[in-house]
Every structure is written in C-alpha cells, then in structure tokens.
C-alpha positions in Angstrom: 0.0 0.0 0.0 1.2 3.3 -0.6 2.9 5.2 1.7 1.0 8.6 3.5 -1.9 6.0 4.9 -1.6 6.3 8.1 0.1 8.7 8.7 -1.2 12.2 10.8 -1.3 14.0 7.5 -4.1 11.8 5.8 -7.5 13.2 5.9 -9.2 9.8 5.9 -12.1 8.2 8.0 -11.1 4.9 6.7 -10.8 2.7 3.3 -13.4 0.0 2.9 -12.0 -3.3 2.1 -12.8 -6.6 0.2 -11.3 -9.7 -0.5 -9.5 -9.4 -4.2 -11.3 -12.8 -5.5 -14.8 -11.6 -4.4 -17.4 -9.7 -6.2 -18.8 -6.4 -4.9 -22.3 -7.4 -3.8 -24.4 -3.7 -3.7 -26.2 -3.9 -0.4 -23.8 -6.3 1.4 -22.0 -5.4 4.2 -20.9 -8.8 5.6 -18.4 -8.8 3.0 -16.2 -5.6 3.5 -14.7 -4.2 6.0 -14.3 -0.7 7.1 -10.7 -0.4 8.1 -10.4 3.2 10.1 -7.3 5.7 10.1 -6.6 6.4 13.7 -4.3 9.0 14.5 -2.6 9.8 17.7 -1.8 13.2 19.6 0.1 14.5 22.5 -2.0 16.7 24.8 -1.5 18.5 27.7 -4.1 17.9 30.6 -5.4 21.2 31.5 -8.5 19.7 34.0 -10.3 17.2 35.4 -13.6 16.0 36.1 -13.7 13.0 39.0 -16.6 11.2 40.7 -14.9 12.7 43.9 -16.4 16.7 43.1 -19.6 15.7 41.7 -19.0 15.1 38.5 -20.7 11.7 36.5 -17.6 10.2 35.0 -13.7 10.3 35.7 -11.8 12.0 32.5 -8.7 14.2 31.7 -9.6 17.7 29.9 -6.9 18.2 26.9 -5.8 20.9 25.5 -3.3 21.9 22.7 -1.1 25.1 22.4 -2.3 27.4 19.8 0.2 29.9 17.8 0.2 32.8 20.4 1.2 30.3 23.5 -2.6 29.8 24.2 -3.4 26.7 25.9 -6.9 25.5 24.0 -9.8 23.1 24.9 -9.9 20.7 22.4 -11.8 17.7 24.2 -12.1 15.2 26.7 -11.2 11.8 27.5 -12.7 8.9 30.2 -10.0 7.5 32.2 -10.1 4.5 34.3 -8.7 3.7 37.5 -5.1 2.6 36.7 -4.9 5.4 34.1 -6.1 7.8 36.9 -2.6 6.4 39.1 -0.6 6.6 35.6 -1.7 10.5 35.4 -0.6 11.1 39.1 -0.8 14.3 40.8 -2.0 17.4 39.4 -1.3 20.6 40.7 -4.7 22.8 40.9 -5.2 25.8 39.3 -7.3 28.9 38.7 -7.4 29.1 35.0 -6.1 27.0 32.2 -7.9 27.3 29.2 -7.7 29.9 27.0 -10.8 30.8 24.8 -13.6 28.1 24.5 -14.0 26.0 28.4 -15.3 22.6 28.8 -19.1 22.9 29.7 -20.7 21.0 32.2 -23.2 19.4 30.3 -22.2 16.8 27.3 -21.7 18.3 23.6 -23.3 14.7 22.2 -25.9 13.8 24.3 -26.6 17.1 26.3 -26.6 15.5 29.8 -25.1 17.0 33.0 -21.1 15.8 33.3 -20.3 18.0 35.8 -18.2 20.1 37.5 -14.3 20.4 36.3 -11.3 21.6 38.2 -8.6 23.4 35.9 -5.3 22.1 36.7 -1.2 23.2 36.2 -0.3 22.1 32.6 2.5 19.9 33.2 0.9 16.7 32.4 0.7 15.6 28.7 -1.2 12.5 27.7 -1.2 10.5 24.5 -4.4 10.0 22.8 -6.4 8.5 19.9 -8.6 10.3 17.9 -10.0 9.9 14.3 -11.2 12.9 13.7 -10.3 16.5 14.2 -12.0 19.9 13.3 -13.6 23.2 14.4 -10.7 23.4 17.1 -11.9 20.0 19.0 -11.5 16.5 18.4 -14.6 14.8 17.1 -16.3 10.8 18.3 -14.0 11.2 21.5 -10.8 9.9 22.1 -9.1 7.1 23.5 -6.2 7.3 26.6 -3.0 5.9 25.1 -0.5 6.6 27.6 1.0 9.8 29.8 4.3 10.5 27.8 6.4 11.6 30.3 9.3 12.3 27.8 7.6 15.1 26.1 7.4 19.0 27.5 3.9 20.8 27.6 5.0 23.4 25.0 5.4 21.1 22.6 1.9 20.2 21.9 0.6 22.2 19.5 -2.2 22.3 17.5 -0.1 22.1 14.1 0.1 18.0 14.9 -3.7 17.9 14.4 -4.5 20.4 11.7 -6.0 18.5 9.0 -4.6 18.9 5.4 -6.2 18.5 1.9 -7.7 16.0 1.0 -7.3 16.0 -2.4 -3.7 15.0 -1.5 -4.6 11.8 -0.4 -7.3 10.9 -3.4 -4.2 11.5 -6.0 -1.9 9.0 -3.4 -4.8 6.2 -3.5 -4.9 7.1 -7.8 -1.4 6.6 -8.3 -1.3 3.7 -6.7 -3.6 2.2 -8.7 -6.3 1.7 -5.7 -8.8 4.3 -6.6 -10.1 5.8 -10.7 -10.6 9.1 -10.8 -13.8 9.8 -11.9 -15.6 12.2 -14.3 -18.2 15.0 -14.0 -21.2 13.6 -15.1 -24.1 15.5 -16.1 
C-alpha cells in the first residue's frame, strides 16, 4: 500500500475493504470491511472531572497550544482507575484554558457531566482520535498513555491540523487503488 496511509497527514475516516477474489455485492456489508485511520496526539491535561467533586464520570480535559502560546480546549477523554494512578498528581489551578472552556453538560448527548477543576499544565497524555476539526477533536478519544518524555509546549495544535484532502485521493490514484472519476451531467 502506498505510503502517507496512516500517517497524521491523511484526511481519511477509513478505506473499505474486500477480499480481491470476491465480487462487490451492492447492499452487502458482511463482506467488506471498514478499516479506520486512527491517529494519535500528545495533549497537555489542562482539567479534570472525577466522581470525587460531583462530577458523573472520571476524565482528563486536553488541550493543545495554539500559535500565540494559548493553551486551547480541544476535548475530553474517560479514564479508568489505573490510568487515573498513571496521570498522578496534578497541581490545581485557577485558569487554564484559554478561549472556549469545557461545559458541564455533554456536547453529544446534552446530559449533565459536571463540574471540572482546571489544573497546572504539566501533564501531557497521548491520545487517539480519528477525527479532528472546528478546534476540537470529534467521536471522542481514546487514553494511550501519559508521555512523560515530552514537554507541555510542545503540543501544538499544528500535529492535528487537518490537510487537503485532495492530496490523499491522488496518493490512493497513483497507486492504482482508486479511478478518478468524471463529472457527469
């Protein structure tokens, strides 16, 4: 397969797949498979929300630097409680984010979440995320690990800008796994 799937700069949701010896059967979906382009990110925990103040489920507030030194919400993400231990400590604080806050009611499903407590950004989590735009990430994330080898500063919101996609079409057309179509009227 051609090289750039994968990666952080591929604009993808995912590829469906068959086996080569099969027909395509319209209507059939027990014989593809949707393979999905997960991407990672390093984010800096910039709050909390814990069972312990109230709040309905246990999860690390992330945020990304933006190009003026900003630290900026950009979503959520449940944690468990041996993730909770791998986080450790963090530092309270008055303010973190900068611009748009986490609310206390759910952007999916509007329900009350809670109260959050801002913390010192000097955490900075890996996560897994498919899709990012309008400054968030979207269908939640997934806690990969804390990274404990990378500074605060460094996570910036240029690892999860998304790029053109039309960049990725011509990759899949020159390697002979997609036609390019024409306009038809």
């Amino acid at each position: 397969m051609r090289s750039g799937w994968g990666t952080s700069d591929s604009n993808w949701d995912g590829i469906i797949a068959k086996r080569a010896d099969a027909p395509y059967r319209p209507g059939d979906d027990h014989s593809t498979v949707k393979i999905k382009n997960y991407r990672s990110a390093d984010c800096v925990v910039g709050g909390f929300r814990d069972h312990a103040i109230g709040s309905a489920r246990n999860e690390l507030l992330l945020g990304l630097y933006d190009q003026k030194g900003h630290l900026q919400y950009v979503s959520s993400v449940g944690i468990d409680a041996k993730q909770k231990q791998q986080v450790g400590m963090l530092r309270p604080k008055k303010r973190t984010f900068y611009g748009r806050q986490p609310g206390e009611k759910s952007h999916w499903s509007g329900e009350a979440v809670g109260p959050w407590k801002p913390v010192a950004p000097t955490k900075v989590v890996e996560v897994r995320y498919d899709h990012f735009s309008d400054g968030r990430f979207r269908h939640g994330c997934t806690f990969l690990r804390v990274r404990e080898d990378k500074l605060p500063k460094d996570c910036l919101l240029e690892q999860v800008v998304e790029h053109a996609a039309i960049q990725n079409i011509n990759a899949f057309v020159e390697a002979g796994l997609a036609t390019a179509g024409a306009n038809r009227k």
